[in-house]
N, C-alpha and C positions, 0 to 999 in steps of 0.2 A: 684523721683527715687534716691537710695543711689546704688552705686557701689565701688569697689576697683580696680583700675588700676596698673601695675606693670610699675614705671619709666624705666625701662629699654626696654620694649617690643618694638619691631619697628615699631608699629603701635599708639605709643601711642598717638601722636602730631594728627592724620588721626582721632584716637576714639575721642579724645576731640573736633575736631572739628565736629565729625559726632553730637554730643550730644548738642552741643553750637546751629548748627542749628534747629535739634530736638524740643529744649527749649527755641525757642527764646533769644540764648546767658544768660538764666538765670541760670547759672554754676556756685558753687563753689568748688572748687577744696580746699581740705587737705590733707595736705604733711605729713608724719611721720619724724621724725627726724634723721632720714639718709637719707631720700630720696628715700627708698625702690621701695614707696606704695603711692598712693595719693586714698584718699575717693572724689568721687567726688557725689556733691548733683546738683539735675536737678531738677527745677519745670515746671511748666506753669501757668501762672496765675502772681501774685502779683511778685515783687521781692526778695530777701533774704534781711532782713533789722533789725537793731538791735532792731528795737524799735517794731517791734512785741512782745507784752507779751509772754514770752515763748519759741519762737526759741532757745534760748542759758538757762534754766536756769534747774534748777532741778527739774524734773518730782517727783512729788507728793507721787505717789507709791516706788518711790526707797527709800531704808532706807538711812541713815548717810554713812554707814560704803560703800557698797557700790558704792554714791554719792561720794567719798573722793576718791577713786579709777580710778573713772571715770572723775576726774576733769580736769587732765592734758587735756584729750580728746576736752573736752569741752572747755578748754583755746583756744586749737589751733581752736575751729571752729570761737568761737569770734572775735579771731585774723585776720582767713582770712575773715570775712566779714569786719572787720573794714580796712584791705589794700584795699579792693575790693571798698568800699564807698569811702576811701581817690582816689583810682587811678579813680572813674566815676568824682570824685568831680577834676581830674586834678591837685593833691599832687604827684610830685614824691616823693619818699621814695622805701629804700631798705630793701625788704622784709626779714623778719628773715629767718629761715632754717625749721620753722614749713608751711610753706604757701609759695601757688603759683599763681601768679594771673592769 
């Protein structure tokens, strides 16, 4: 499941937790760069892991031009599964302003 969430909503902290249980806590949360907006991705099953072929890379059928467009996107999903693996793995670290754990 992909959705978009508004950070400021007052339900928002209530939706993420209703989905976390939904999915077995397997939630990744994408923040836009102010903080707007988070995409949040829900599965069942396996977990969100980098080393799945494919999760993060360039879909086959999109061309170059816009693949180049769409890359920022793709940065910040990278990113929050890489805090997401550092914080299961017990790294603290402070997340940048693209991601939320």
């Amino acid at each position: 499941m992909v959705l978009n969430l508004h950070f400021d909503h007052p339900d928002y902290d209530a939706f993420l937790d209703r989905i976390g249980r939904s999915f077995q806590q397997n939630v990744l949360v994408v923040s836009d760069s102010d903080h707007n907006n988070s995409i949040v991705f829900a599965r069942k099953g396996r977990d969100f892991q980098l080393d799945q072929g494919g999760l993060v890379r360039q879909p086959h059928a999109l061309d170059g031009g816009a693949a180049g467009q769409l890359q920022r996107a793709f940065d910040r999903i990278k990113t929050a599964l890489l805090h997401q693996r550092d914080a299961e793995d017990g790294v603290a670290m402070r997340l940048p302003a693209c991601t939320q754990p």
